[in-house]
N, C-alpha and C positions, 0 to 999 in steps of 0.2 A: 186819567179819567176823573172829573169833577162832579159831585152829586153836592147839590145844594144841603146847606144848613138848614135844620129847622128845629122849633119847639113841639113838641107833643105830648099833650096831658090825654090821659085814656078816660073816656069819657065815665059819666057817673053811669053804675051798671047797680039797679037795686035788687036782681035778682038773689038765687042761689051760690052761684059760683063766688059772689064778694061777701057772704057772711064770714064774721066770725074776726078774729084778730089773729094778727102776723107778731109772730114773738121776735125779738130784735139777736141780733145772731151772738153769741157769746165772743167774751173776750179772748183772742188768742194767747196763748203761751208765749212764754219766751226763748224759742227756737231759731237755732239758726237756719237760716235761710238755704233752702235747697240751688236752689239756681243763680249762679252768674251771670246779671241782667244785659251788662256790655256785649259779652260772648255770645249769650243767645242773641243779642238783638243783633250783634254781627251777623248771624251764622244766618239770621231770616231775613234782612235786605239782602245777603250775598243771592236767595233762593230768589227772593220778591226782584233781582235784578235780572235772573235768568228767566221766570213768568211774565215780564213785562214781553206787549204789552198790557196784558192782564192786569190788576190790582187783588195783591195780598193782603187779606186780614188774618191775623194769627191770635187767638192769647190759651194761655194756660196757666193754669189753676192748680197749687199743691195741698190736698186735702189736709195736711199735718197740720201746715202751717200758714195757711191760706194765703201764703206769695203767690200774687197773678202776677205773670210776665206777660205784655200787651204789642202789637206789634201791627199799627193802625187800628187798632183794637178798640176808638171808640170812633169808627167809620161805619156809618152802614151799610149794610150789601144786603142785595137781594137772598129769601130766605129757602124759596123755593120748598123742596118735602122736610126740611130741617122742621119747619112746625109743628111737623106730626109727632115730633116728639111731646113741645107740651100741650099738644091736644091730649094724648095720650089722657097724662096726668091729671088734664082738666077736669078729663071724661070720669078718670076714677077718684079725683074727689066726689064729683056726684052721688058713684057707686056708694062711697065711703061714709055721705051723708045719706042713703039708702031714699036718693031722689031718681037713681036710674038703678036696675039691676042688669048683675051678666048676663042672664039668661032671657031678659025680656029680649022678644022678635022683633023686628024692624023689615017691615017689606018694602022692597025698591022695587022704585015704579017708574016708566019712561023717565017723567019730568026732575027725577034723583041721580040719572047718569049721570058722571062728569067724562072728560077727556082721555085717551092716555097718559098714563100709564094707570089700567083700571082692568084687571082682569074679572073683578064682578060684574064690570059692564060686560064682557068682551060674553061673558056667560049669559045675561039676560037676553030674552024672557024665560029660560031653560030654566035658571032659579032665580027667586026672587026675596026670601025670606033667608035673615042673617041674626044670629045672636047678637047683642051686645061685645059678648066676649069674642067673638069672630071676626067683626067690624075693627074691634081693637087690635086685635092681631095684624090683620088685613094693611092698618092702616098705617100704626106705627113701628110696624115689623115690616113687611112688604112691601108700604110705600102706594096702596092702591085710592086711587086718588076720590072715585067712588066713595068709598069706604070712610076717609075724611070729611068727605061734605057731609055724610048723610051725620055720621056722629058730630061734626062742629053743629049742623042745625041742633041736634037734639039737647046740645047744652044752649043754645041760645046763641049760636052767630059768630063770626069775628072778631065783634065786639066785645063777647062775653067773653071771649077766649084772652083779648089782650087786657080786659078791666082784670081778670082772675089774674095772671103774672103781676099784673102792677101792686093788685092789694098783696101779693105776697113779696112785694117789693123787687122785682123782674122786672127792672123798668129797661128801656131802646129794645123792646123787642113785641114789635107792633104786628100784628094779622088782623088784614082789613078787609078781603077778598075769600070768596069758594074758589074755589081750582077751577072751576065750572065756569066761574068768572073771568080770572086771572089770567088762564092758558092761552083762550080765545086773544084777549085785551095784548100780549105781549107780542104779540103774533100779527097783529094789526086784523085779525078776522072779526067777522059779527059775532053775535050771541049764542052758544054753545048750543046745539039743538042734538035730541036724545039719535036721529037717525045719522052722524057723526064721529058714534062711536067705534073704537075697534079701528081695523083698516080703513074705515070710512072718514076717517078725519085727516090725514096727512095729504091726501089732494087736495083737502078742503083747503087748509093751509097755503100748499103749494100756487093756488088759485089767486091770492092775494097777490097784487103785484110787488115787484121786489123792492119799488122806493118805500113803498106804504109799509113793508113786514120793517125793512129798515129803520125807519124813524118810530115805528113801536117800541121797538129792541132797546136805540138810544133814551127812549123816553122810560121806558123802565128802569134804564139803570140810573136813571135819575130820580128816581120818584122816589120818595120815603114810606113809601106804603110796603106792605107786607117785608119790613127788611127785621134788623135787628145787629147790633153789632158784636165782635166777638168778646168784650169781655161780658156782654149781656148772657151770651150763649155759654162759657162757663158759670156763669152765676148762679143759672140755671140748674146746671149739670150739678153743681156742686149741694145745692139746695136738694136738689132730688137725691142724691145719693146719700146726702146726713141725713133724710126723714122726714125735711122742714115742710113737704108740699104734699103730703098724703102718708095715707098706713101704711105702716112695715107691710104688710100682704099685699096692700095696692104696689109700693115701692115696689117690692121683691118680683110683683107679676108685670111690670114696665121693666124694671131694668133686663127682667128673663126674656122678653119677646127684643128688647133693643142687642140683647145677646146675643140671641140665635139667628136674627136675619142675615139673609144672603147678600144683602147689598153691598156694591161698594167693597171686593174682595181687594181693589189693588189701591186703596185710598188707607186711612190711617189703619184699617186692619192685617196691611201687610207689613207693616212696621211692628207687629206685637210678636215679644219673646216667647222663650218658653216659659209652658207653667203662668203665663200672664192671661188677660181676658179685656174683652173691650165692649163694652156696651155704647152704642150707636146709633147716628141716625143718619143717611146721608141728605142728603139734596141734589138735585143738576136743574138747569132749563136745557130745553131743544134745542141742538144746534141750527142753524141755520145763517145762510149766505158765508159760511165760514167764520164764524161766531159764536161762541158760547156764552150767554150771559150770565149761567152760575156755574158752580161745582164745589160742592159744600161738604162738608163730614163733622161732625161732633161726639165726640164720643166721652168717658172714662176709662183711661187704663187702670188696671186694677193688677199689680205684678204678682207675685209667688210670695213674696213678702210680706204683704198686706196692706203697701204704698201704693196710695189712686193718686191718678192726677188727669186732670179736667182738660180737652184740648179741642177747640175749634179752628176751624182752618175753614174762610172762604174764599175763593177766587173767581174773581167777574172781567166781564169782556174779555177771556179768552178765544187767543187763533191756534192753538194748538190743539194737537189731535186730542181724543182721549187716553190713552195711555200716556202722552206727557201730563195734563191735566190732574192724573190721578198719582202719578210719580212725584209731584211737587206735594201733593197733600202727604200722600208715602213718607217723604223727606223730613218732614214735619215733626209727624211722629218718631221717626228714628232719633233727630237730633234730638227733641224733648227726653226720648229715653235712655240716651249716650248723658245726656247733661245731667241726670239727674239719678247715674251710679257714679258718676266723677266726685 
């Protein structure tokens, strides 16, 4: 599967979200290196050769000693709900510079529904009014795709979401798209309209004929828009977990909602020991015509020990079911975690 090259500078953003200066990351120690790069990189084309035709991107991150191991790791893949993660954080900078609060209300309205998977939609007109701090749960815990559009507007768009990673130096990990956008767009359907939602949107799809969902699909997985690659996605991961992107409270109240979610039981969170913990976020697109074009997971483990390490795993244009789909991300995990009591 070939996705064209390209450059991309995130455009100048003067708002809120780009104040302020990015401190440069401290010198590492001189530690040795946890992981055996030949080995792992064995052990993950032997996986990337049983997921074909898929494409594997793998890397991980050792918080000690910041050895990333990469594995297509500066490829990009589609990012799918994996954004909501540094939505998340975006959002609680805001909170942090006291430009949004938890507790202010935000009411949805028709024109704010997004797609499935959006159980705030599936609820309207029943409720309409959501905290701050509800939204964020919602969105980077859940995965409710409502819940993200309305908090990406409120910091200021796509745009402001990927100018903010960039000034904190998060660069290849670009959000250019609402979900509202995005879903329809992959899917080859029109413009997402509020009466759609819920059960009402998967005929709409259906409806689309099968060359046109088709050459969406291919066109997606080609497109540099809304991707991001995995060592971008540990970079990320690892940034949030030192401090470098928001307060200890902001920190501690993302990484607690990327804990507790239910998502994604048999992706890297069935790979974690005992006494260990993972904070998460997954991703997937919709399968269709016998296709998947994402199925994503990023997490940190965090063992008994007090040793994290940073691990992204995406896989695009999969024909395999879900449960294999979720077993190669599965696998992932294990061997990172076998590798690295060796």
């Amino acid at each position: 599967m070939h996705r064209r090259a390209f450059l991309f500078s995130a455009p100048v953003f003067l708002g809120a979200l780009t104040a302020g200066c990015t401190e440069e990351e401290p010198m590492l120690g001189q530690l040795e290196p946890v992981f055996d790069v030949s080995d792992l990189t064995a052990q993950f084309q032997t996986l990337a050769d049983q997921a074909a035709p898929a494409l594997l991107g793998i890397a991980v991150r050792d918080a000690q000693t910041g050895q990333t191991i990469a594995f297509n790791g500066q490829t990009r893949f589609p990012l799918q709900s994996v954004f909501k993660a540094p939505l998340g954080a975006a959002v609680l900078a805001e909170v942090d510079r006291g430009r949004i609060r938890l507790d202010e209300v935000i009411t949805i309205r028709d024109i704010d529904l997004s797609p499935p998977f959006s159980p705030i939609a599936d609820a309207w007109p029943g409720r309409t009014d959501y905290t701050v701090a509800e939204l964020l749960e919602r969105a980077s815990g859940a995965s409710d795709n409502t819940a993200a559009d309305v908090l990406m507007k409120r910091i200021g768009g796509p745009g402001a979401l990927t100018a903010w990673l960039s000034q904190k130096k998060i660069m290849d990990f670009r959000i250019d798209r609402y979900e509202r956008q995005l879903q329809p767009e992959i899917s080859g359907m029109a413009s997402f309209r509020a009466d759609w939602k819920s059960q009402a949107y998967k005929p709409q799809l259906l409806a689309v004929p099968e060359a046109t969902r088709r050459k969406a699909m291919a066109d997606y997985l080609a497109d540099p828009r809304d991707t991001a690659t995995p060592v971008a996605a540990v970079r990320f991961l690892a940034a949030l977990r030192a401090g470098k992107l928001i307060s200890k409270a902001s920190t501690d109240r993302l990484l607690g909602i990327m804990t507790a979610t239910t998502t994604g039981p048999g992706r890297l969170k069935a790979a974690l020991p005992d006494g260990a913990s993972l904070a998460h976020k997954t991703g997937g697109a919709r399968t269709d015509l016998g296709m998947t074009p994402a199925s994503n997971d990023i997490g940190i483990y965090e063992l008994k020990d007090g040793r994290r390490f940073a691990v992204a795993v995406f896989l695009s244009g999969s024909t395999a079911s879900d449960e294999a789909r979720d077993a190669v991300i599965a696998e992932v995990g294990r061997i990172v975690l076998k590798a690295a009591k060796a």
